[in-house]
C-alpha positions in Angstrom: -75.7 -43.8 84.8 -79.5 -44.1 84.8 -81.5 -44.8 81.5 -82.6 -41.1 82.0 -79.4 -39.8 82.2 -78.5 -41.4 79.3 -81.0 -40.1 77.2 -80.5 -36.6 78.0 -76.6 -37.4 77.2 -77.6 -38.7 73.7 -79.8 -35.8 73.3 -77.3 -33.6 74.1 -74.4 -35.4 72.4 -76.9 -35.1 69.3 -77.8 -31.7 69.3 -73.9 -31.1 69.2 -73.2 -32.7 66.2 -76.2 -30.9 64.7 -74.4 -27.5 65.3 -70.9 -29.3 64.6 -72.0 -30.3 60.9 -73.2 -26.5 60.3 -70.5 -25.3 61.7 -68.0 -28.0 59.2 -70.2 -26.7 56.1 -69.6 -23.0 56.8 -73.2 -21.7 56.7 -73.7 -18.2 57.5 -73.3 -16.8 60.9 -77.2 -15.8 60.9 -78.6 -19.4 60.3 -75.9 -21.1 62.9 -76.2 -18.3 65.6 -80.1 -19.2 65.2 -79.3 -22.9 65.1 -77.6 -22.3 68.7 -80.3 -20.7 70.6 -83.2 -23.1 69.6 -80.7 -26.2 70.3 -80.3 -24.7 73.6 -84.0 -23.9 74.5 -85.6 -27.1 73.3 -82.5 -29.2 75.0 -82.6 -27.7 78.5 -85.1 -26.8 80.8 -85.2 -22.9 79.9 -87.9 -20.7 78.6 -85.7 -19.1 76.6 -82.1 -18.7 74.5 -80.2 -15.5 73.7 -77.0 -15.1 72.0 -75.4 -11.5 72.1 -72.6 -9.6 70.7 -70.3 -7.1 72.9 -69.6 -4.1 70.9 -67.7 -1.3 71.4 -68.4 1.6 73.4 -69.9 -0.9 76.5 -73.0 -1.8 74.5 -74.2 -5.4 73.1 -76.7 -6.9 70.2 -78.8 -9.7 70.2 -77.8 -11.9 67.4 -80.1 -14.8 67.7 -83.0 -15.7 70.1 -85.3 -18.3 70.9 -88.8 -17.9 73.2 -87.3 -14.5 73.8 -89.5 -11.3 74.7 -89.5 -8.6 71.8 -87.1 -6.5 74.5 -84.8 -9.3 73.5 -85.6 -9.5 70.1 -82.6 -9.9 67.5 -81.3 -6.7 66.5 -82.2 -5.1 70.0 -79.1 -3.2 71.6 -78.5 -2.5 74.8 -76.3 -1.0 77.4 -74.0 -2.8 79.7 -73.9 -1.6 83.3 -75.4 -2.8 86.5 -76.5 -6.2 88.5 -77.4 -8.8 85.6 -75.9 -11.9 83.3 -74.2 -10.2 80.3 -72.3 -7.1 82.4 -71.6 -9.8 84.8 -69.8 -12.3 82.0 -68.7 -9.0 80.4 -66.9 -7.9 83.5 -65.1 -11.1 84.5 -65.4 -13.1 81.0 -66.2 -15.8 83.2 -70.3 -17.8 83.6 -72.0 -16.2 85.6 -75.2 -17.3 87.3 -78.4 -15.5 88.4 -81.1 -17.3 90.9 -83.9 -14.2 91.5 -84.3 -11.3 89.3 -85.6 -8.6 92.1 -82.6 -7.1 92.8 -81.3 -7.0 89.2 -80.5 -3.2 87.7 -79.0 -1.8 84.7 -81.4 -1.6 81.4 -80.7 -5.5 80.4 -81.7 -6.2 84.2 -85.1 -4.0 84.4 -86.3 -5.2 81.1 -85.6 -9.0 82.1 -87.1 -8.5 85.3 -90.1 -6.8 83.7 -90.5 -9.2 81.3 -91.0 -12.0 84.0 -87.3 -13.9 84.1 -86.5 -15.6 87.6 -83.4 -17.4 87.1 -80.7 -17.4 84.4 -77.0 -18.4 83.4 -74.5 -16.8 81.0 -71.9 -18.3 79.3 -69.3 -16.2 77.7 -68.2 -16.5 73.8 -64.2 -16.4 73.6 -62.8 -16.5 70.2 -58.8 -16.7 69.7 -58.4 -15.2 73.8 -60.7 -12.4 73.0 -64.2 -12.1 74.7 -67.0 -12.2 71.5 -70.2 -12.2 73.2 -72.5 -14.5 76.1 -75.3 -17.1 75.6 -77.7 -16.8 78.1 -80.5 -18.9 79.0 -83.0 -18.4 82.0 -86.1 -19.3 83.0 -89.7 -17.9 84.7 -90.0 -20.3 87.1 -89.9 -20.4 90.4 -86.9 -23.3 90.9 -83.5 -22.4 90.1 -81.8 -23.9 86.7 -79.8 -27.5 87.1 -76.2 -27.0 88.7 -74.4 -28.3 85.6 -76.0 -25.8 82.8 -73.4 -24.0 82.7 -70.6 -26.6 81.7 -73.8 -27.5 79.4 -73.9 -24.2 77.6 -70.3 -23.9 77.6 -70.6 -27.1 75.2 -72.8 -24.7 72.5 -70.2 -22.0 73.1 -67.0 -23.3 72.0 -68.5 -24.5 69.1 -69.8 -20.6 68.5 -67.0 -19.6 68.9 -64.7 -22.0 66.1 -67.7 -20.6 63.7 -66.8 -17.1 64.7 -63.5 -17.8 64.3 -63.9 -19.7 61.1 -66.0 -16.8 59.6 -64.1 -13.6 60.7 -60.2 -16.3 58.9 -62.7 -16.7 55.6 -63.7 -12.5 56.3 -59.8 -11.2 56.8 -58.5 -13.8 53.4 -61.5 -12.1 51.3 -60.7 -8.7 53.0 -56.8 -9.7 51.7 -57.9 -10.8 48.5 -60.1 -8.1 47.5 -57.2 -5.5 49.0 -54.4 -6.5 47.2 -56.5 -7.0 43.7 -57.4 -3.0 44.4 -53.7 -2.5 45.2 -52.4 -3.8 41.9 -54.9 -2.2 39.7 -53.4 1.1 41.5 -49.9 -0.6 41.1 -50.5 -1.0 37.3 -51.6 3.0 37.1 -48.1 4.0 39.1 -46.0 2.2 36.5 -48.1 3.7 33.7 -47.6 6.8 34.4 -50.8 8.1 34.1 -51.7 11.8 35.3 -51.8 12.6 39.7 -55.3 13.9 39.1 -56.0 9.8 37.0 -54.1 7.9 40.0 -55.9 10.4 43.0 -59.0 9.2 41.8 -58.9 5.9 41.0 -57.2 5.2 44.7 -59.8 7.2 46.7 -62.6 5.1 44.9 -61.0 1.6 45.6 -60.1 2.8 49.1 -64.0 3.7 49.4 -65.2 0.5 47.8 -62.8 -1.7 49.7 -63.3 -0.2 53.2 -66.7 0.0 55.2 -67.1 3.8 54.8 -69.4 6.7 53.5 -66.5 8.8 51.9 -62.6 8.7 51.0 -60.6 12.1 50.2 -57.3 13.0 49.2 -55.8 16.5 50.6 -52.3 18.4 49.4 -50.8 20.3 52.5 -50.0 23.8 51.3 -47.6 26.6 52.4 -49.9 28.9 53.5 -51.7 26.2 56.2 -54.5 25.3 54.1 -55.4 22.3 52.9 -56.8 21.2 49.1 -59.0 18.6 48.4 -57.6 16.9 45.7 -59.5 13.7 45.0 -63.0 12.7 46.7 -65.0 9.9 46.5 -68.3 9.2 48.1 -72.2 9.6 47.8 -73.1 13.0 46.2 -73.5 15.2 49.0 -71.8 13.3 51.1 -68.5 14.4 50.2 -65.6 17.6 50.5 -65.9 19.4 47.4 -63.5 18.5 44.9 -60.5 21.0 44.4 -61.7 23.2 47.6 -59.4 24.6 49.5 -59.7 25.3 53.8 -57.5 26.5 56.5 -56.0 24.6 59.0 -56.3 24.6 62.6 -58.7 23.1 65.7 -59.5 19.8 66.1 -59.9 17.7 63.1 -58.3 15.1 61.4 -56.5 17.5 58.5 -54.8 19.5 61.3 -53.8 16.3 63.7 -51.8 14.7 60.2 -50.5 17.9 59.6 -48.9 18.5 63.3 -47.8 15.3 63.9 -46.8 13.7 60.7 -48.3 10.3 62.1 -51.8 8.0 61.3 -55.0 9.9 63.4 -58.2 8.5 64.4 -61.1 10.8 65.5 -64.1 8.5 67.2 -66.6 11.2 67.6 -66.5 14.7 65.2 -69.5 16.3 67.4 -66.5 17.4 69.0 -64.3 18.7 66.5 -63.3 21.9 65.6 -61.9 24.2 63.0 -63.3 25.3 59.2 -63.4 21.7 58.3 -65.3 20.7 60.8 -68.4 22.4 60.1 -68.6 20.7 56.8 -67.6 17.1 57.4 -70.8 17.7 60.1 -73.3 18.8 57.2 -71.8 15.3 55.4 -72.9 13.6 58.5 -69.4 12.4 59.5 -69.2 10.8 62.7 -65.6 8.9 62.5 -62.7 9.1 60.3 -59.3 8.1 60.0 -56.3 9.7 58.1 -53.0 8.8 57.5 -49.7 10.8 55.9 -48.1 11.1 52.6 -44.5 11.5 53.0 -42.8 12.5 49.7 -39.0 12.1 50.2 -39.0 12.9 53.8 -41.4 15.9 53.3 -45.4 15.9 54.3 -47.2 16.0 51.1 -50.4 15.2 52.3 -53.3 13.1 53.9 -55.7 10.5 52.7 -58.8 10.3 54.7 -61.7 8.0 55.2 -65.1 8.7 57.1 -68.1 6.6 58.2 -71.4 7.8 59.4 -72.1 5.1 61.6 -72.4 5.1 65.1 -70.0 2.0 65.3 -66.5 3.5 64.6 -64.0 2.4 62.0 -62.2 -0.9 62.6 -59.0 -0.9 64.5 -57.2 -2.0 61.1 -58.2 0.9 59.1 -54.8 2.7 59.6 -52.6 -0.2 58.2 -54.8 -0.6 55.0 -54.9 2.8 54.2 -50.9 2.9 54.1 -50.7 0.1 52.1 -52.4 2.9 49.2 -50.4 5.9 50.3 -47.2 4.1 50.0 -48.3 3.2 46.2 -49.6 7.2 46.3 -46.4 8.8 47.5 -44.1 6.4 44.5 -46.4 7.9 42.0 -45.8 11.5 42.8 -42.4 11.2 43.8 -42.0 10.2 40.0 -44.5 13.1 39.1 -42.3 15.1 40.5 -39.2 13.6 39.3 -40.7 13.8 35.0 -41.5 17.3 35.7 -38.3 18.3 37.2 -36.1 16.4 35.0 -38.4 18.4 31.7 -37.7 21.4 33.3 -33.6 20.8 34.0 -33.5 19.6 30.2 -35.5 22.8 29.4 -32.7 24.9 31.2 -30.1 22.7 29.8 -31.7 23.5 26.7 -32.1 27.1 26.9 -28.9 27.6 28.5 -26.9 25.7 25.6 -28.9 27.2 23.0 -27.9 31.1 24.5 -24.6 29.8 25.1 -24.7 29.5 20.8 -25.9 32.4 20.2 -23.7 34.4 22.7 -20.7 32.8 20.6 -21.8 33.0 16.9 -22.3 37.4 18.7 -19.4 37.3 20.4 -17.7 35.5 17.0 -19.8 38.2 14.6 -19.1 41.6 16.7 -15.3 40.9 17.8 -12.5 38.7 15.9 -15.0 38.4 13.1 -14.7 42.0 11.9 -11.8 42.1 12.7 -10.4 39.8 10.7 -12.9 40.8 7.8 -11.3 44.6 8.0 -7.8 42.9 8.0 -8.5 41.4 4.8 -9.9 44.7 3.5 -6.5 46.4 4.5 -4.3 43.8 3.6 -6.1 44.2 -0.2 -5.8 47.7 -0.2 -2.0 47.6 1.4 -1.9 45.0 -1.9 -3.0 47.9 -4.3 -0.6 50.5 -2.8 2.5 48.2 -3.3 1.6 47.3 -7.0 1.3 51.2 -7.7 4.7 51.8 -5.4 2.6 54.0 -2.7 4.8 54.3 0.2 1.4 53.9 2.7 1.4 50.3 1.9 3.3 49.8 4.7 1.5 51.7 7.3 -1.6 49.4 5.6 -0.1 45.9 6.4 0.9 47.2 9.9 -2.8 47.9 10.3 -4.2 44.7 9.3 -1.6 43.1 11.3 -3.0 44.8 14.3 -6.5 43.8 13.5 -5.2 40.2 13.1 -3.1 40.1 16.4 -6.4 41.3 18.3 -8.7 39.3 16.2 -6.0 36.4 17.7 -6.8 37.7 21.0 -10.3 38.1 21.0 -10.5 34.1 19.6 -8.4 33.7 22.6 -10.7 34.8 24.9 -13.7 33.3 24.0 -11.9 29.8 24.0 -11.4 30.0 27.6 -14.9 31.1 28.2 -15.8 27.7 26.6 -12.8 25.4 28.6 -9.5 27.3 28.9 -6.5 25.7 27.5 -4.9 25.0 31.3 -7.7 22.9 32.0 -7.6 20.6 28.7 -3.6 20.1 29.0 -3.4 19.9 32.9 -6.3 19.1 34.6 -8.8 21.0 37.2 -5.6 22.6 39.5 -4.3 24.5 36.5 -7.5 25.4 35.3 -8.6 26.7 38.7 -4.8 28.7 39.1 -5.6 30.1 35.6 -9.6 31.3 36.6 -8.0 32.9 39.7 -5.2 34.8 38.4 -7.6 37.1 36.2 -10.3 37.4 39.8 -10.0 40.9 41.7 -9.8 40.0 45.1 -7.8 37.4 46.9 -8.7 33.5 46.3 -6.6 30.9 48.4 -6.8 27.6 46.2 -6.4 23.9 47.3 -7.2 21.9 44.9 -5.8 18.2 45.8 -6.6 15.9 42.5 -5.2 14.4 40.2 -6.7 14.3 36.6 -10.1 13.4 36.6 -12.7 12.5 33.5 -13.3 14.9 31.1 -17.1 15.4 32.0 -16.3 16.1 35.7 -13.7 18.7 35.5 -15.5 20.7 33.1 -18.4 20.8 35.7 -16.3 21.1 38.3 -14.4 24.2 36.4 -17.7 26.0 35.1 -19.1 25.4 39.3 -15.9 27.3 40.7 -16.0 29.8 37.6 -19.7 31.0 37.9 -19.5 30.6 42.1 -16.0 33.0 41.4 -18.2 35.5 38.9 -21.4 35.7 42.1 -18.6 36.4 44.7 -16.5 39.3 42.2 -20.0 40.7 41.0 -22.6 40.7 44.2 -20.8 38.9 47.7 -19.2 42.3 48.6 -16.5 39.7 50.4 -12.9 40.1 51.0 -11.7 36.8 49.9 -12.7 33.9 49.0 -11.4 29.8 49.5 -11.6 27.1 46.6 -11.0 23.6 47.6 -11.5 20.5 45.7 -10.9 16.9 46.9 -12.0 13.4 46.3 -13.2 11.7 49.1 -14.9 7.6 48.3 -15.0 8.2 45.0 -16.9 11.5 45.0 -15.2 15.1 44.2 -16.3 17.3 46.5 -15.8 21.2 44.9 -16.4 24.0 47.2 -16.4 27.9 46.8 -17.0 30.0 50.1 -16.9 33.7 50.3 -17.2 36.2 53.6 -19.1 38.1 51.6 -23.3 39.5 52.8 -24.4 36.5 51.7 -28.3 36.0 50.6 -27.6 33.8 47.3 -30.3 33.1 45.4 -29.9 29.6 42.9 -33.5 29.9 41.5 -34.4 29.0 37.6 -33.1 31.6 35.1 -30.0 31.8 37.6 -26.2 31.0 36.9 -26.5 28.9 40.1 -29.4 27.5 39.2 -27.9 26.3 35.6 -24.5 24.9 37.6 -27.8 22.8 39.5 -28.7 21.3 36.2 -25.1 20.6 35.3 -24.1 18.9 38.4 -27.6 17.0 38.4 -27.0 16.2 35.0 -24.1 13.8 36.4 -26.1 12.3 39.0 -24.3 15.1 41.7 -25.6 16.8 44.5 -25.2 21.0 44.5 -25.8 23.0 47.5 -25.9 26.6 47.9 -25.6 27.8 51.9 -26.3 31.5 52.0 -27.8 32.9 54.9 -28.0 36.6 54.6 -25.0 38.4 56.3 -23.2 35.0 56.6 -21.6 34.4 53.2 -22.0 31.5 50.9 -20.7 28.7 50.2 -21.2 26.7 47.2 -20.6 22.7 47.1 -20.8 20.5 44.4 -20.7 16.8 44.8 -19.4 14.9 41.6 -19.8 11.0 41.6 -16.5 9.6 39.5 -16.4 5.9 40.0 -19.3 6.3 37.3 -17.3 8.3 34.5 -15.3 7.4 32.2 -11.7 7.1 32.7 -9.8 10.3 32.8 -7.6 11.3 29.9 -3.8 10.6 30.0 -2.4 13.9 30.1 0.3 13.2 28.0 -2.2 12.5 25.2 -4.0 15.8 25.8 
């Protein structure tokens, strides 16, 4: 090798290391980039050194340049297409190699020829199997560029691209770091409890302040097709109104999360449509991505972000945003569990304390006066005997009546509370009892044995009040009562031919044998499609209960 030689080889070997040590100390993609190009252009025999980006959408951006034209300034943009060095390494992600600039096209090819170039070589930027961007170097003279400047400018390259790679690890930990700190603060609000309308708006703010957009929102899918904005976060102005409220339909992202249930992405809202549309336009909202809540298998909503740059949203932007809608749906899921379990203890309430007061009546207006106007006989059937009136006994044969019925009545009300067959004999004789006083015909299998005390009253009370709907309202000929247990679970089932049409809302006998069942951790369905009867199922865990009662001890 020539002394020559070998001083261009030191040159070059030095001019490595320079870029290698900025590289090992991390500096910032700006200064390295610019480190590159002016390596490049005072090491080989080019006029000038441009480093570009590819972006999406078939366009590129000088990052760095040295002895460039202003066309090629950093910061310029420009299209890809047609005869020149960066669509060629772009198409083929291979170098690429241009000896005369007069037949070059596309816009990067005009304005090169234009601004004087005659030869030039691109080198492409692959980071982790993925093409990044090209290095070019040319020249305006005349000669064409040295056979091995390629391999030379591949040298530059790879060390571009370990920086890229280097910087985009150190972006994605960061990007980790500063995600799952947001994610625990909304963590910490779920298990506090605090308030939807609190937790909506703190987790559209950290999704807006975590992710590169203009605006976050939260929307609540509701019956009638419409939409409700129920958190927002972005720049005044450049938001959804808080608490407004807009139909669905057309092409937006509201409507594509409603109709599939999945993540949706729209690129370019100039072309979408529906109510929505019009104002995500005025907020200047060129892409947006939204993704489902799912509460317990049903679609509760959408969160949605929105950018109003050209460049869309990353590819990532799904994923992150259902790492806060999972933490979204827990919280109303247990929203929703809080106010449904107040409003079951409310019922449970309600129905206990009418349940009092329909005794201390039922107590006051029947065996209660009864029994009071006995004792007034029985005293005045005392009088007549001391004074030897012969209607004494006519008196005690009156209070004796009163006393017998006063029996009866106290009878009566006993079973309405738990009959006397169930507490000796378990859920069969309490279920033969219930059916022998119902007007139309009931066949009965009931195959258990005794069960705890907690379950069979429930059990009793869901085939006495399902018994009462089908006597007072089914219009049905007969009805079928089964009850078995089947892995630990009674299954109790009442099912008429009756019109059917059932209703089991609040403030409803079905509805309270809900709260009941509920009220042991059961499942209650009513099935009662209009002119198809009903059936009414109950599903009573036991392995849970206490043990059941020895009869013998009853």
């Amino acid at each position: 090798m020539s002394g020559e030689a070998l001083d261009v080889l030191g040159k070059e070997q030095a001019a490595l290391r320079r870029v290698a040590t900025l590289v090992a100390r991390g500096v910032c993609q700006e200064e390295l980039f610019m480190a590159v190009t002016e390596e490049i252009g005072r090491l080989l025999p080019v006029d000038f050194a441009i480093l570009g980006r590819f972006d999406r959408g078939g366009t590129g951006t000088v990052v760095a340049a040295w002895g460039s034209p202003d066309r090629f300034g950093v910061g310029s943009r420009w299209e890809l297409g047609g005869e020149n060095l960066a669509t060629a390494v772009f198409d083929t992600g291979r170098p690429a190699r241009k000896d005369g600039y007069a037949e070059a096209s596309g816009q990067i090819g005009v304005d090169a020829r234009e601004s004087g170039f005659r030869s030039g070589v691109g080198t492409p930027i692959t980071v982790e199997g993925r093409l990044w961007g090209v290095v070019v170097a040319g020249s305006r003279r005349e000669h064409s560029l040295p056979d091995d400047i390629e391999a030379r400018l591949g040298s530059f390259t790879e060390l571009v691209a370990m920086a890229v790679a280097n910087a985009e690890t150190r972006a994605r930990l960061a990007r980790l770091a500063e995600q799952q700190a947001a994610l625990r603060r909304v963590a910490t609000l779920v298990a506090r409890g605090v308030s939807p309308e609190e937790l909506f708006a703190a987790v559209v703010e950290e999704v807006g302040q975590l992710l590169p957009v203009d605006l976050a929102n939260m929307c609540r899918y509701e019956p009638d097709r419409t939409q409700t904005f129920v958190a927002t976060w972005g720049r005044p102005g450049k938001r959804f109104p808080l608490g407004s409220r807009w139909p669905l339909g057309g092409k937006n992202l509201g409507t594509i999360v409603f109709e599939t249930g999945r993540p949706a992405r729209i690129e370019n809202y100039a072309d979408a449509t529906g109510p929505v549309s019009a104002v995500a336009r005025e907020v200047d909202l060129r892409s947006a991505v939204g993704t489902p809540i799912i509460v317990e298998g049903h679609l509760w909503g959408m969160m949605g972000v929105g950018s109003s740059q050209e460049e869309p949203l990353p590819p990532d932007t799904e994923a992150r945003l259902a790492s806060f809608t999972d933490l979204v749906v827990t919280a109303i899921a247990n929203a929703e569990s809080r106010t449904a379990l107040a409003a079951s203890r409310a019922r449970i309430v309600a129905a206990a304390d009418e349940s009092r007061r329909r005794i201390e009546r039922d107590l006051h207006d029947g065996a209660q006066q009864r029994l009071v106007h006995a004792v007034i006989v029985l005293k005045l059937a005392a009088r007549a005997a001391s004074s030897g009136d012969p209607s004494a006994g006519e008196l005690v044969a009156e209070a004796l009546r009163h006393t017998e019925q006063a029996n009866s009545e106290l009878r009566e009300l006993a079973h309405g509370i738990l009959p006397a067959a169930l507490t000796r004999s378990g859920l069969r004789a309490g279920v033969a009892a219930l059916v022998s006083r119902v007007s139309l015909p009931v066949r009965v299998d009931v195959s258990v044995e005794r069960l705890p005390e907690a379950v069979e009253a429930t059990a009793y009370f869901v085939v006495s009040e399902a018994l009462t709907n089908v006597v007072k309202h089914a219009r049905a000929a007969q009805a079928h009562v089964t009850a078995q247990v089947e892995s630990g679970v009674l299954r109790v089932e009442v099912r008429d031919d009756g019109i059917g049409g059932a209703q089991g809302g609040d403030g409803t006998g079905l509805g309270g044998l809900a709260d009941r069942v509920s009220a042991l951790e059961g499942r209650f369905v009513l099935d009662s499609p209009p002119g198809g009867g009903t059936c009414v199922s109950a599903f009573l865990p036991i392995s849970d209960q206490s043990e059941p009662l020895d009869s013998s001890r009853r």
